[in-house]
TORLUMNU-298640 format. One record per residue (C-alpha): y, x, z. Coordinates in steps of 0.25 Angstrom, whole numbers, padded with zeros to 4 digits, always signed. Layout:
% TORLUMNU-298640
YXZ
...
***
This chain:
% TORLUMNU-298640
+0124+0410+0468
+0124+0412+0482
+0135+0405+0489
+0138+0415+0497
+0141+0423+0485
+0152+0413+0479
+0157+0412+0492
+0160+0427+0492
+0166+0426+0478
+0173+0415+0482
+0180+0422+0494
+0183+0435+0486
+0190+0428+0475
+0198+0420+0484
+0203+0433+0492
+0206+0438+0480
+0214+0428+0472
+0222+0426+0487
+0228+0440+0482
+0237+0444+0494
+0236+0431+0502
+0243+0417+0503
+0254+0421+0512
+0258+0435+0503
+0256+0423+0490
+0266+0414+0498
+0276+0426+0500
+0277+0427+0485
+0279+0413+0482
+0289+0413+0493
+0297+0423+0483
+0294+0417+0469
+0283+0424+0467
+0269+0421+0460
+0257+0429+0462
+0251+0438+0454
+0238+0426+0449
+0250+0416+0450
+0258+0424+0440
+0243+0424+0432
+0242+0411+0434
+0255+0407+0427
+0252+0418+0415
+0240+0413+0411
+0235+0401+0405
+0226+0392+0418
+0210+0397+0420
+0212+0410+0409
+0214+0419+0418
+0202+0428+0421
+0204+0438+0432
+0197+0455+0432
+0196+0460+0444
+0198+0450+0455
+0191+0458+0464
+0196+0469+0463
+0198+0478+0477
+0204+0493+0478
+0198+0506+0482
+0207+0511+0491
+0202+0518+0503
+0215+0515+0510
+0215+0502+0506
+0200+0501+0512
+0198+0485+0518
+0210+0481+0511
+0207+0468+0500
+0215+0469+0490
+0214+0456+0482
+0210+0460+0466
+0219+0472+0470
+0232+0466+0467
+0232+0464+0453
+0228+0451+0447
+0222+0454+0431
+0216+0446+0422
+0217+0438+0408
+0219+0426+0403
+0227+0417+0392
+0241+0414+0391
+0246+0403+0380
+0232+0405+0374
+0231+0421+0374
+0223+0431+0382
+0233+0438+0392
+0228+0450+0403
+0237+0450+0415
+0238+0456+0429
+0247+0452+0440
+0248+0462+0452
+0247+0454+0467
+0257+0459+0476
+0250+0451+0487
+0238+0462+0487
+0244+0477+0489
+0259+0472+0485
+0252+0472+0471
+0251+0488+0472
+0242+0495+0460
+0229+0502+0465
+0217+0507+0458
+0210+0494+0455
+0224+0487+0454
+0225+0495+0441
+0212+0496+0438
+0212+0481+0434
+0226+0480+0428
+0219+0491+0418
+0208+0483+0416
+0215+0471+0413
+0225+0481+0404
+0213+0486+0397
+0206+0472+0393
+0219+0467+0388
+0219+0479+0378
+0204+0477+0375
+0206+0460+0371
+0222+0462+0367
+0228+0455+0380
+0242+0455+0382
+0244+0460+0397
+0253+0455+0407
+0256+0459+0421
+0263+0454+0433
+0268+0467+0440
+0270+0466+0455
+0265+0478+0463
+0270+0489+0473
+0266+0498+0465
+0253+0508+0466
+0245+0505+0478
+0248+0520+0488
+0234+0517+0496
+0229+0521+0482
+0238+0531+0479
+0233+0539+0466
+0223+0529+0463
+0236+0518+0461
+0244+0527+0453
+0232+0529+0443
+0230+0516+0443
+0245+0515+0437
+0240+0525+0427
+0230+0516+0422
+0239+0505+0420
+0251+0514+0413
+0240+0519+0404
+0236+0505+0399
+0249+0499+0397
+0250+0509+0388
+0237+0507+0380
+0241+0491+0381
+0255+0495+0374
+0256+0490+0360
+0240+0484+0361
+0244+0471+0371
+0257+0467+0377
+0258+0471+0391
+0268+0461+0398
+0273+0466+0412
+0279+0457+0423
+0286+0462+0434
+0286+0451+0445
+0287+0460+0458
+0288+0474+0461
+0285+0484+0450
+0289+0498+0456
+0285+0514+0453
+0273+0515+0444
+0269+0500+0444
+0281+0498+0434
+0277+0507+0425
+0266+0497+0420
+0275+0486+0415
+0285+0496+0408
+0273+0502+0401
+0271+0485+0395
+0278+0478+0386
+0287+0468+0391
+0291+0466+0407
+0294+0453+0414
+0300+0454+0425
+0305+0444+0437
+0319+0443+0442
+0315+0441+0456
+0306+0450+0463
+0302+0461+0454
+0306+0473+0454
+0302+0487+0444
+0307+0500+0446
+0301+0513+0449
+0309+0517+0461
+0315+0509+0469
+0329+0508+0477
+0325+0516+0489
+0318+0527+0481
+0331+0529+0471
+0339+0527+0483
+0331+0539+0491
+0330+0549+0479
+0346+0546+0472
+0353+0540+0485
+0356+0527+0475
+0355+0515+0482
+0349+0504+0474
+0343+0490+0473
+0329+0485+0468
+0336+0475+0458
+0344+0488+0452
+0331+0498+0451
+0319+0486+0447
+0326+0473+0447
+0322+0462+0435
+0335+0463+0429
+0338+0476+0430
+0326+0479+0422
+0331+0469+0413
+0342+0474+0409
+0346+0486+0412
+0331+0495+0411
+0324+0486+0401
+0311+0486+0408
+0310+0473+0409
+0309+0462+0396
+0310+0450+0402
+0315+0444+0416
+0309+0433+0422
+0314+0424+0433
+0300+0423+0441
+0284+0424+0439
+0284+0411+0431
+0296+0416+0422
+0288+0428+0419
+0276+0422+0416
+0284+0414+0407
+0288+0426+0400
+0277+0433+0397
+0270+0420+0392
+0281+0420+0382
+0282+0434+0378
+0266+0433+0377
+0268+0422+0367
+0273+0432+0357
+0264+0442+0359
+0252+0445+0352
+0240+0449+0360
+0237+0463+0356
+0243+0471+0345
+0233+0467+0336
+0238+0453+0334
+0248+0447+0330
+0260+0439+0339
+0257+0425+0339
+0265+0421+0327
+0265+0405+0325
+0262+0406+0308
+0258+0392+0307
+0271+0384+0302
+0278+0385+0289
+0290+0395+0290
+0304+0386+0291
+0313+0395+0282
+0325+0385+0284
+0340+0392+0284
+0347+0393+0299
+0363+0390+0294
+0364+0392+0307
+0361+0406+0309
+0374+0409+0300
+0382+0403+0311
+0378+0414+0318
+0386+0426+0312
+0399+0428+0315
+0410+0429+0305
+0414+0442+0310
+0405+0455+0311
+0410+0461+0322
+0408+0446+0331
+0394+0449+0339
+0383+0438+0335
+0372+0432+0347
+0360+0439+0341
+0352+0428+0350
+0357+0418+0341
+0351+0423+0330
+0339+0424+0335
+0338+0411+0339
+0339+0405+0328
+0330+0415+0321
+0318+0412+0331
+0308+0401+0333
+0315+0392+0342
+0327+0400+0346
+0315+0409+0354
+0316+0422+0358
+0310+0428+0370
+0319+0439+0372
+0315+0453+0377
+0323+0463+0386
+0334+0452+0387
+0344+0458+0395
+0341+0471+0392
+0350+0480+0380
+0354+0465+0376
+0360+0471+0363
+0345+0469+0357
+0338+0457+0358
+0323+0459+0358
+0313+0447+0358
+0302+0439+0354
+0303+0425+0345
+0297+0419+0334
+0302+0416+0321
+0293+0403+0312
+0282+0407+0322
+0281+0422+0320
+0283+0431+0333
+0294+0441+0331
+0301+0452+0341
+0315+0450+0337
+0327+0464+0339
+0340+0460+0339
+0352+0465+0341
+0361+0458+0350
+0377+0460+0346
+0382+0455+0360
+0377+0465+0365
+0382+0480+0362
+0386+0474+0351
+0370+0474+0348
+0371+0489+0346
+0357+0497+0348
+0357+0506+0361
+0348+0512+0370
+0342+0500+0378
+0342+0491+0366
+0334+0502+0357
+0324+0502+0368
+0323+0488+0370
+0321+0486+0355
+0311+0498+0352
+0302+0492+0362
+0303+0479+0358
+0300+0483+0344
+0288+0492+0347
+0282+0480+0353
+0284+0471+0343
+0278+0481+0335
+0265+0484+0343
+0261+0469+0344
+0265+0465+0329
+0276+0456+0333
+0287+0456+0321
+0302+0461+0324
+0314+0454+0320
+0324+0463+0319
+0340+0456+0320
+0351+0466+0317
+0366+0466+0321
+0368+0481+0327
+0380+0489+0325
+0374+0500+0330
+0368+0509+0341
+0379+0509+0352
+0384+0520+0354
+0389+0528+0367
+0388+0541+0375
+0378+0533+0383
+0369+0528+0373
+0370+0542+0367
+0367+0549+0380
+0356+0540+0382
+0348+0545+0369
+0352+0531+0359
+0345+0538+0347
+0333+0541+0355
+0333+0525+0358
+0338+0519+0347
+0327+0528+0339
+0319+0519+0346
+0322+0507+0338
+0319+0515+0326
+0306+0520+0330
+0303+0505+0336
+0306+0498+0322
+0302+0509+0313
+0287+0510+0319
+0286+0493+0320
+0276+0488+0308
+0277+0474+0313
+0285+0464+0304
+0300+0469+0304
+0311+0460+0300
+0326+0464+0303
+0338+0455+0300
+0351+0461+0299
+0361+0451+0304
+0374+0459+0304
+0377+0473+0308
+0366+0484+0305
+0372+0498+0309
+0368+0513+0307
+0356+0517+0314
+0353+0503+0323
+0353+0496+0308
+0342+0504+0306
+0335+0505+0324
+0336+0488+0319
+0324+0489+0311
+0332+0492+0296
+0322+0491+0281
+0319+0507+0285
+0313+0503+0300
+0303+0496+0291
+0309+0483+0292
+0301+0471+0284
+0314+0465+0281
+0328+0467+0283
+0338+0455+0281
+0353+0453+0283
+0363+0445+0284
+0375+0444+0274
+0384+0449+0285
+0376+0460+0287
+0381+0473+0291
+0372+0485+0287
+0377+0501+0289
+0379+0512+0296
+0389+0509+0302
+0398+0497+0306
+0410+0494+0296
+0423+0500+0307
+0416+0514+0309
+0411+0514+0293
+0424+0512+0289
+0431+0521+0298
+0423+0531+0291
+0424+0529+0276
+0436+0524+0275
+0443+0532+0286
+0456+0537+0276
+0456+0523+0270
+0459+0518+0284
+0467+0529+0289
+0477+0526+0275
+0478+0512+0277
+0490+0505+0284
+0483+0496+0291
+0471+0502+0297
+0465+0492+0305
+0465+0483+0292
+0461+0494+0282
+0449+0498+0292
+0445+0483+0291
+0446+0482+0278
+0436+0494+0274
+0426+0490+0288
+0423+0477+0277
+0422+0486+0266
+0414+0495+0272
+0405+0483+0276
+0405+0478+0261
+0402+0492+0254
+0393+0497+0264
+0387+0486+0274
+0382+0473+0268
+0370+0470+0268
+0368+0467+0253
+0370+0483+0252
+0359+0485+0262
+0350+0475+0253
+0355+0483+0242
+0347+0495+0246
+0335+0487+0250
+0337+0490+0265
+0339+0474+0268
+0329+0464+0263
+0337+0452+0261
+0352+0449+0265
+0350+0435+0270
+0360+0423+0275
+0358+0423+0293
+0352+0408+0289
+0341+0413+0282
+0337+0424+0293
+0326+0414+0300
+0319+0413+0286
+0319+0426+0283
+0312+0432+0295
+0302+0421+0296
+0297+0423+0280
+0298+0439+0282
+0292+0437+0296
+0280+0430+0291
+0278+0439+0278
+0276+0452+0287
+0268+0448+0298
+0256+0453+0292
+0264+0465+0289
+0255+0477+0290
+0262+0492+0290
+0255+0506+0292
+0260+0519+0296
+0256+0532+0299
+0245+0534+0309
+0250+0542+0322
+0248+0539+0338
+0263+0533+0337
+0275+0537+0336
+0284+0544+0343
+0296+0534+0348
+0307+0539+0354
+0309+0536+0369
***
């Protein structure tokens, strides 16, 4: 080959790998910033990452002598911990990272050979949003990409991580994904920002209030996990990753080769308080119920009265539902319906089993949560668990009430297994508003009220909400001590993942939002 050829090559490559310059790289690090091939860098295992479309350049008349080094987006694949990943990471050094017709173009392409070799995706999201000197051309581009996160959904996990500004249609991407990291610092996601509210309602606003990290957190949902910086992200996702199959024809990657340990936990007795109404760390149960006290925890601050996450229990990958009795009492409303309908209908598409921990007095009630359409979301939950043909194993521990005993995946959800605890509450409704209703003339006759109420609230309990009377009925496989509760999911867990369920053939159902 010609040198002159090589040296041509040579100088293209190395315009384009400089992104937006050494000065605009050295303002990011400035800031704590990587960029977009250093956030590569990190994710990917060294020398596996192949890049498509280096040299790539737009076809925008106005933009006509402008270079725009591999069009501000970064895409390619490679292996992380030993698995083929695809990933893009969008370049604010070139156009601020703005979307063009090419910029989306190879974001599809890259979309579209994860679906045809089952490649999880992840991108690093930081743009302006779509590039105006393109104008039409940029908002079909963002077309494109809607439309294939949502032919990836439920075929390979799509993994979204918010590390810069993610405004108007370009956040619309990663909420169409499963999971999204996002950084404490320096990003931001909202569709209109503060001096757009503030010019159409007059409300004066900030950007941490509209699109801060946190906010998303906790207050909107949108965001699954927080991340202190780029590397904290890149730590995340490798870890979420390690759960996750590849595609939704494989399996998680489930550790089968070690002898099932089936020895009691005493300690997990320790754990229930004397008293019913005293609220029990659900956490702690789940620690001691995992491998290694592991649970990578999703939507943390978000509807805290659920606890949704990942963990492993003798080597088997499971999505653990919990409700969180310091919390709302770890009544079901709407944000925790949402969060745990999601969770379970991801769990469902990519064959992971649920492990489902009951202690739920109820859905909560209130004006609000009435006005805010309750039983359209907690149907979610039903819908969610009903439709799931993955392995499903619940575990009452204490208080099962009315309908969320059944929205926390009961025998008739098509639960695999059901066990309780002894001091397991199983009813309608809780012992007081029981009692005040069946023995209401008892009560009003008695002397001492207070004490006669008492009195039948434990009658009520023996007569009607034991768990021996649910067994009874076949609703409950097994009523089992709390130090036996490790055991039992691990030998049900391993009996039912080759579980295999067929239901009616349709499109889908029709869940409702």
């Amino acid at each position: 080959m010609p040198q002159t050829d090589r040296d041509e090559l040579h100088r293209r490559r190395t315009e384009a790998l400089a992104g937006g310059g050494e000065k605009a790289q050295a303002r990011r690090h400035e800031r704590g910033l990587l960029t977009a091939r250093e956030r590569l860098d990190r994710l990917f295992q060294p020398r596996t990452f192949q890049e498509s479309g280096l040299h790539a350049q737009h076809s925008c008349e106005e933009l006509a002598g402008k270079s725009l080094p591999a069009d501000g987006v970064v895409t390619g694949t490679g292996y992380v911990d030993g698995e083929l990943v695809a990933a893009f990471a969008q370049d604010a050094t070139v156009a601020a990272g703005t979307l063009g017709r090419r910029h989306a173009q190879k974001i599809v392409e890259l979309m579209n050979t994860a679906i045809r070799v089952g490649a999880p995706l992840v991108a690093f999201q930081e743009s302006g949003g779509a590039r105006i000197q393109e104008g039409v051309d940029a908002l079909s581009g963002y077309g494109e990409v809607f439309y294939h996160n949502v032919l990836m959904s439920g075929v390979v996990p799509q993994i979204a991580v918010i590390c810069g500004p993610c405004a108007g249609g370009a956040a619309y991407s990663p909420a169409l994904m499963d999971f999204i990291v996002m950084t404490r610092q320096n990003s931001q996601m909202f569709i209109t920002g503060p001096d757009v509210i503030k010019s159409v309602t007059g409300r004066s606003t900030t950007l941490d209030e509209v699109g801060g990290a946190q906010m998303h957190a906790s207050v909107s949902g949108n965001v699954h996990f927080l991340a202190e910086d780029d590397d904290d992200a890149v730590r995340i996702v490798k870890e979420l990753l390690s759960y996750l199959p590849p595609n939704n024809t494989e399996d998680p990657p489930h550790d089968l080769a070690s002898q099932l340990r089936l020895d009691r936990d005493e300690g997990m007795n320790d754990l229930v308080p004397d008293d019913p109404s005293m609220p029990m760390d659900v956490r702690a149960v789940i620690t001691r119920l995992v491998d290694d006290g592991r649970l990578l925890e999703v939507q943390a601050d978000f509807a805290k009265n659920l606890m949704v996450g990942f963990a492993r229990i003798e080597g088997m990958v499971v999505g653990i539902v919990a409700n969180q009795p310091l919390h709302l009492a770890g009544a079901l409303d709407i944000d925790a319906s949402d969060k745990g309908a999601r969770f379970v209908r991801f769990c469902n598409a990519f064959n992971i089993p649920l492990v489902t921990l009951v202690d739920v007095p109820g859905f909560l009630p209130g004006v609000e949560q009435e006005r805010g359409g309750i039983i359209r979301h907690g149907a979610k939950m039903l819908f969610a668990y009903a439709s799931g043909t993955v392995p499903k194993i619940t575990v009452i521990l204490r208080k099962a009430y009315g309908g969320s005993y059944l929205a926390m995946c009961s025998k008739e959800m098509g639960t695999d297994y059901v066990y309780a605890w002894p001091n397991a509450e199983i009813a309608v409704m809780g012992g007081a508003g029981a009692a005040n209703i069946l023995y209401r003339r008892e009560i009003e006759a008695a002397e001492d009220e207070a004490a006669k109420r008492a009195e039948l609230v434990e009658r009520y309990r023996e007569e009607h909400a034991t768990p021996y009377r649910s067994a009874a009925r076949g609703y409950i496989t097994d009523v089992i001590d709390p130090s036996e509760t490790r055991a039992a999911l691990a030998l049900s867990l391993r009996k039912t993942l080759n579980k295999r369920e067929l239901r009616p053939g349709k499109k889908h159902g029709n869940i409702p939002l």
